[in-house]
C-alpha positions as a Markdown table, in Angstrom:
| # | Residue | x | y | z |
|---|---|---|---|---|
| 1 | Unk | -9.6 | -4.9 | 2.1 |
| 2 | Unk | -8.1 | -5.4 | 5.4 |
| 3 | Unk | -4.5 | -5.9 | 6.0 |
| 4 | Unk | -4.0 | -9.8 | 7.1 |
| 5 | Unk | -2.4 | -9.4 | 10.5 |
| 6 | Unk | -5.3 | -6.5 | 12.1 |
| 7 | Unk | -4.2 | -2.9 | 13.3 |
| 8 | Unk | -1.0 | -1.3 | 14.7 |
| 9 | Unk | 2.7 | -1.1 | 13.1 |
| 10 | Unk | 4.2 | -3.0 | 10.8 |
| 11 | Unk | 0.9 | -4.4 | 9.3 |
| 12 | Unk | 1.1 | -7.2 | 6.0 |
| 13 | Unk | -0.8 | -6.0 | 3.1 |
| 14 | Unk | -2.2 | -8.6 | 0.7 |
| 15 | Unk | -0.4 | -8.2 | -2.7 |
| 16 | Unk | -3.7 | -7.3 | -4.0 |
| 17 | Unk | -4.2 | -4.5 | -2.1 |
| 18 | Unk | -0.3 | -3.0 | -2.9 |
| 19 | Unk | -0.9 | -3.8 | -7.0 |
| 20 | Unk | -4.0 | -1.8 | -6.8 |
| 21 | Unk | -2.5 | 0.6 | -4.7 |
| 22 | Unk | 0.5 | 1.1 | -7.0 |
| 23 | Unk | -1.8 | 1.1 | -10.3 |
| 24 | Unk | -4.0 | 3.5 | -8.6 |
| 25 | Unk | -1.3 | 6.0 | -7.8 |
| 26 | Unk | 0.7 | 5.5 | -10.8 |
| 27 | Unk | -1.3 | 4.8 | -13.5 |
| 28 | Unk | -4.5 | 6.4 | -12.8 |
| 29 | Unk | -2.6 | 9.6 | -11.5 |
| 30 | Unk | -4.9 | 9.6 | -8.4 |
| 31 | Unk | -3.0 | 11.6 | -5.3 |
| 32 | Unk | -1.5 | 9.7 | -2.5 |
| 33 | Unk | -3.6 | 11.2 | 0.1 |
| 34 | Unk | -7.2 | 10.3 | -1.6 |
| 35 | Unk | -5.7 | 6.7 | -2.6 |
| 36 | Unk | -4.8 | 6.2 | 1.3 |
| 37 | Unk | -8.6 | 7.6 | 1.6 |
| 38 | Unk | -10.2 | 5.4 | -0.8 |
| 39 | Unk | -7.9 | 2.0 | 0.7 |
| 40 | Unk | -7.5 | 2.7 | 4.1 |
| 41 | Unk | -3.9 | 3.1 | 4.5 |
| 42 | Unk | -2.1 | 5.2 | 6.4 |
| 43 | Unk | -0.5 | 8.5 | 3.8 |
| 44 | Unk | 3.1 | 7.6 | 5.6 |
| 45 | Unk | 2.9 | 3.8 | 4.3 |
| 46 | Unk | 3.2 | 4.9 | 0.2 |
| 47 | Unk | 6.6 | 5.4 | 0.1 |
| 48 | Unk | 7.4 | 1.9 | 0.7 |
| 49 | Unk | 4.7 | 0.6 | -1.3 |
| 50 | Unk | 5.6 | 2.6 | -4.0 |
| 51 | Unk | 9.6 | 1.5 | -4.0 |
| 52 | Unk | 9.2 | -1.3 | -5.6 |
| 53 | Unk | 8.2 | -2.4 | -8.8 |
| 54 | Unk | 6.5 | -5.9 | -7.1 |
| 55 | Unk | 6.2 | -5.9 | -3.1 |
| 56 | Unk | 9.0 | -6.7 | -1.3 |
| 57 | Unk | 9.5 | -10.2 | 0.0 |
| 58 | Unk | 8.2 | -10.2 | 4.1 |
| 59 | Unk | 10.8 | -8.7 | 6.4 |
| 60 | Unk | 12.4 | -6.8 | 4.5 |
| 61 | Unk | 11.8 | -3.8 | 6.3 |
């Protein structure tokens, strides 16, 4: 899955993409480096991703 707006900073991620990211991570206890392998993301993004219980609404950050 590709994040909607292309490459570079401060890319949008489908909520699709953060749920499975979140449930990969924190459910399925896999690491954050081989779920930013397995989903394309860059290691640095999780922290935010991983904030929140639901993603935050756009421009927050």
């Amino acid at each position: 899955m590709m994040p909607l707006n292309g490459k570079g900073a401060g890319r949008m991620f489908t909520v699709k993409l953060d749920a499975g990211i979140r449930c990969a991570v924190m459910v399925h206890g896999l690491s954050r480096r081989e779920a930013a392998k397995r989903f394309g993301v860059h290691r640095n993004t999780f922290p935010k991703m991983l904030q929140f219980s639901v993603p935050p609404p756009s421009g927050l950050f």
